[in-house]
N, C-alpha and C positions, 0 to 999 in steps of 0.2 A: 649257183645254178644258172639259169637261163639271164637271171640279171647280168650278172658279173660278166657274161659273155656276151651280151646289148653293148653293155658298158663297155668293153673290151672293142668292139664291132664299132661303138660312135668315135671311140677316141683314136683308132685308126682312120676312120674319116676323115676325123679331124683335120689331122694330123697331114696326113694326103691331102686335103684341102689348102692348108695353110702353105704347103711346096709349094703344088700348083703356082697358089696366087703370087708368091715370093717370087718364083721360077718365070711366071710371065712379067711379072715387075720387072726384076732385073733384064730381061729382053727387053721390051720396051725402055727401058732409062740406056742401056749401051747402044739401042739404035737411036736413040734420040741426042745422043751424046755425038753420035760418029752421025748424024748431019747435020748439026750445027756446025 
């Protein structure tokens, strides 16, 4: 019901969240790489 699709709703958050942060990580480490 309404849970399982909460449930469904956070764990695509998640999920999109954890990119994000991976996504701006690895930018920042290849620009920090390329001026040293």
């Amino acid at each position: 019901g309404t849970y399982s699709l909460k449930m469904k709703m956070y764990d695509a958050t998640k999920k999109q969240v954890l990119t994000c942060i991976t996504f701006d990580f690895s930018i920042g480490f290849a620009s920090s790489v390329a001026d040293s």
